[in-house]
N, C-alpha and C positions, 0 to 999 in steps of 0.2 A: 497561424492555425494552431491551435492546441492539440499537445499530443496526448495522442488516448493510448491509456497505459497497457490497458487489455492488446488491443489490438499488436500491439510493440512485443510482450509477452507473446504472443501467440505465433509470430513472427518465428521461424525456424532456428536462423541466424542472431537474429539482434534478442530475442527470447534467450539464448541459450548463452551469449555475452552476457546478460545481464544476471542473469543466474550464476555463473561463475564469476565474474566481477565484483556484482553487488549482492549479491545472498536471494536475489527476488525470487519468487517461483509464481507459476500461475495459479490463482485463487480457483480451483474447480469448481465450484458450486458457492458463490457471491452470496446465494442465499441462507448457505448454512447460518445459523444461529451461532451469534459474539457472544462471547460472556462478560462484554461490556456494557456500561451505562455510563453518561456522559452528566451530571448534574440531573438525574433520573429518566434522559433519553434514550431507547436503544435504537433510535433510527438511522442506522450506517450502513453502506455502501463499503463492501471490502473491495480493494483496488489486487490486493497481491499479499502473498506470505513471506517472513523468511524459513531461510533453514529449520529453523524452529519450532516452527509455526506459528510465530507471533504476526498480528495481523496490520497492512498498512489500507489505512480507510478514511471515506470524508465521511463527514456528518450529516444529514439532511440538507438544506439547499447552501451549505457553507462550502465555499470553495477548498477549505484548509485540508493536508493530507495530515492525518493522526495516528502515529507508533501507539498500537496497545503490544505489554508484553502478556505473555500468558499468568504471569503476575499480578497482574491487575494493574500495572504502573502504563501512564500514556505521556505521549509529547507531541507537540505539532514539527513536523519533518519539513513541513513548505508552507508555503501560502497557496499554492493550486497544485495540481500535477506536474505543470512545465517547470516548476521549481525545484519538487519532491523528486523529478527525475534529473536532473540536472545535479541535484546534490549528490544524488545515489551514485552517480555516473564521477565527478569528479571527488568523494570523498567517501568511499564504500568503508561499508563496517565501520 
Protein backbone atom coordinates (compact mmCIF):
# COMPACT_ATOMS: atom_id res chain seq x y z
CA UNK A 1 0.00 0.00 0.00
CA UNK A 2 1.52 3.25 -0.66
CA UNK A 3 2.06 5.83 1.77
CA UNK A 4 0.26 9.10 1.49
CA UNK A 5 2.49 11.70 2.82
CA UNK A 6 -0.42 14.13 3.65
CA UNK A 7 -2.16 11.89 5.58
CA UNK A 8 1.41 10.80 7.66
CA UNK A 9 1.93 14.83 8.14
CA UNK A 10 -1.22 15.28 9.45
CA UNK A 11 -0.93 12.41 11.91
CA UNK A 12 -0.42 14.17 15.43
CA UNK A 13 2.56 11.78 16.27
CA UNK A 14 4.25 10.45 13.28
CA UNK A 15 3.49 14.37 11.77
CA UNK A 16 5.47 15.85 14.50
CA UNK A 17 8.50 12.98 14.41
CA UNK A 18 8.98 13.76 11.09
CA UNK A 19 9.11 17.57 11.47
CA UNK A 20 11.68 17.15 14.07
CA UNK A 21 13.70 14.36 12.46
CA UNK A 22 13.44 15.34 8.84
CA UNK A 23 12.85 19.20 8.57
CA UNK A 24 8.95 18.24 6.86
CA UNK A 25 6.16 20.33 7.72
CA UNK A 26 2.78 20.26 6.31
CA UNK A 27 2.07 21.96 3.03
CA UNK A 28 -1.22 24.19 4.23
CA UNK A 29 -2.68 25.17 1.04
CA UNK A 30 -1.17 22.51 -1.91
CA UNK A 31 -2.55 25.01 -3.99
CA UNK A 32 -0.69 27.86 -3.40
CA UNK A 33 1.28 29.02 -6.41
CA UNK A 34 5.41 27.46 -6.95
CA UNK A 35 7.60 29.65 -8.40
CA UNK A 36 8.62 26.68 -10.36
CA UNK A 37 8.63 25.56 -13.92
CA UNK A 38 10.03 22.27 -14.83
CA UNK A 39 11.23 22.56 -18.83
CA UNK A 40 8.22 25.14 -19.07
CA UNK A 41 5.66 23.15 -16.75
CA UNK A 42 4.23 24.40 -13.72
CA UNK A 43 2.03 21.64 -13.12
CA UNK A 44 3.01 20.30 -9.40
CA UNK A 45 1.36 18.84 -6.73
CA UNK A 46 3.35 20.17 -3.39
CA UNK A 47 3.74 17.03 -1.10
CA UNK A 48 5.25 19.13 2.12
CA UNK A 49 7.84 22.05 3.08
CA UNK A 50 11.00 22.26 4.80
CA UNK A 51 11.94 24.57 7.55
CA UNK A 52 12.61 26.83 4.93
CA UNK A 53 10.14 26.72 2.98
CA UNK A 54 11.49 25.04 0.11
CA UNK A 55 9.03 22.92 -1.45
CA UNK A 56 8.90 18.94 -1.91
CA UNK A 57 6.50 17.94 -4.98
CA UNK A 58 5.63 15.50 -7.92
CA UNK A 59 5.17 16.55 -11.26
CA UNK A 60 1.87 16.02 -13.26
CA UNK A 61 1.21 12.29 -13.62
CA UNK A 62 5.12 11.47 -12.77
CA UNK A 63 5.54 9.52 -9.85
CA UNK A 64 9.14 11.16 -8.98
CA UNK A 65 9.23 13.29 -5.56
CA UNK A 66 11.19 16.75 -6.65
CA UNK A 67 13.38 19.18 -4.08
CA UNK A 68 12.78 22.86 -5.47
CA UNK A 69 14.80 25.30 -3.19
CA UNK A 70 13.45 28.64 -3.01
CA UNK A 71 16.60 29.26 -5.25
CA UNK A 72 15.33 28.16 -8.16
CA UNK A 73 17.63 24.89 -7.91
CA UNK A 74 15.70 21.30 -7.98
CA UNK A 75 16.49 17.47 -7.51
CA UNK A 76 14.70 14.31 -7.72
CA UNK A 77 14.61 13.01 -3.69
CA UNK A 78 12.85 9.55 -4.79
CA UNK A 79 11.22 7.77 -7.47
CA UNK A 80 7.72 7.83 -5.67
CA UNK A 81 6.64 8.96 -2.18
CA UNK A 82 7.47 5.44 -0.46
CA UNK A 83 10.96 6.12 -1.40
CA UNK A 84 11.15 10.08 -0.86
CA UNK A 85 9.86 8.94 2.72
CA UNK A 86 12.12 6.34 3.37
CA UNK A 87 15.05 8.47 2.39
CA UNK A 88 13.75 11.28 4.63
CA UNK A 89 13.35 9.03 7.55
CA UNK A 90 16.74 7.16 7.36
CA UNK A 91 18.95 10.14 6.07
CA UNK A 92 17.41 13.66 7.20
CA UNK A 93 19.04 16.92 6.24
Amino acid sequence: MPIDLAKLLHHEDIGYALGILCDLEIQDDPREPLWITVDGSSDFTSLARDGSGNRFITAGTSPLVIYADHEGGTGVVGRDIDEFVALAVWCPY
